[in-house]
C-alpha positions in Angstrom: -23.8 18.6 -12.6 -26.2 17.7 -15.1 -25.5 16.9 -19.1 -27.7 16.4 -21.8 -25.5 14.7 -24.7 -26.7 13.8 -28.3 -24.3 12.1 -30.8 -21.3 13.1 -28.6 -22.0 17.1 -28.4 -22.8 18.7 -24.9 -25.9 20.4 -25.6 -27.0 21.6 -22.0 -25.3 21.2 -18.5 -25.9 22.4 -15.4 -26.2 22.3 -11.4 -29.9 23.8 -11.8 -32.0 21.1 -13.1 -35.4 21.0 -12.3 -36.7 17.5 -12.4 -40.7 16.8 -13.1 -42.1 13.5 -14.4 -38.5 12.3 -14.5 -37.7 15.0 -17.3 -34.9 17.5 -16.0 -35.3 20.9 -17.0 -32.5 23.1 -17.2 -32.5 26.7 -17.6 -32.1 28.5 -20.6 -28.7 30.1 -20.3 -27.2 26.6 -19.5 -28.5 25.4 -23.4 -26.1 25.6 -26.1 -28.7 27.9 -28.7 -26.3 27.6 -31.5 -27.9 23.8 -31.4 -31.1 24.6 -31.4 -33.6 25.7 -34.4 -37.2 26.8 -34.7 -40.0 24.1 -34.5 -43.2 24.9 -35.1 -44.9 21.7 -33.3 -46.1 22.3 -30.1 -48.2 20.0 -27.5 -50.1 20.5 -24.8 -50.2 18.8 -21.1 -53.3 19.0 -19.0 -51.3 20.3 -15.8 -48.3 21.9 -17.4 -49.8 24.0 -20.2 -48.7 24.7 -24.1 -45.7 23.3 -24.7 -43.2 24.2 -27.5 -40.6 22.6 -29.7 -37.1 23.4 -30.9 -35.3 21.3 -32.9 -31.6 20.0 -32.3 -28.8 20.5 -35.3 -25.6 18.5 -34.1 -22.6 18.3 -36.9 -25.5 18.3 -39.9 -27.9 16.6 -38.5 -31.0 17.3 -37.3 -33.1 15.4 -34.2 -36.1 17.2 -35.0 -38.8 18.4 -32.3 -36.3 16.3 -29.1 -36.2 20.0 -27.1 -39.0 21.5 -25.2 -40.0 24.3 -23.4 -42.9 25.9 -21.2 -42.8 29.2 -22.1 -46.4 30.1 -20.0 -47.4 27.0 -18.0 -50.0 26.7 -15.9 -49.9 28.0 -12.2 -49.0 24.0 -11.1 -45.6 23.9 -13.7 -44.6 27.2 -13.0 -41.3 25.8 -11.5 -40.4 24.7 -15.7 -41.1 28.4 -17.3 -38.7 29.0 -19.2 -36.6 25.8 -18.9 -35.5 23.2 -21.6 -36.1 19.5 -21.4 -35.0 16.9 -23.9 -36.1 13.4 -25.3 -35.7 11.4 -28.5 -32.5 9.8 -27.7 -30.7 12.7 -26.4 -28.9 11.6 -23.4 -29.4 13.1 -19.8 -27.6 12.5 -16.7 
């Protein structure tokens, strides 16, 4: 089992990671929404496609743009459609 903690909250766990460039990707319906809020950054990855953001709200405050998601990656990601990855200090293991 997978968690990805930040500032003491459980914001995603589960069995079904999907790990790529060290980043695990978990599914959607093992990610606490109620966490998450609209970003409107987005990035894009030469092999993996459009990427785009969410931001995390954890007891008032707000990590902003540490969540992201391939919602249409290219053919080579298609493994992380879908699926939620974390950075910014959040904690995964």
């Amino acid at each position: 089992m997978v968690k990805a903690t930040w500032n003491g909250i459980v914001i995603a766990e589960s069995d079904n990671t999907v790990v790529v460039e060290g980043n695990h990707y978990f599914p959607a319906e093992d990610v606490n929404p109620k966490l998450l809020a609209e970003s409107e950054h987005t990035s894009r990855c030469s092999w993996k496609g459009l990427a785009s953001y969410k931001h995390l709200v954890v007891d008032g405050q707000t990590n902003e743009n540490a969540v992201w998601c391939y919602k249409a990656p290219l053919d080579a990601a298609a493994q992380i459609k879908d699926r939620y990855a974390f950075w910014k200090g959040v904690q995964v293991g």
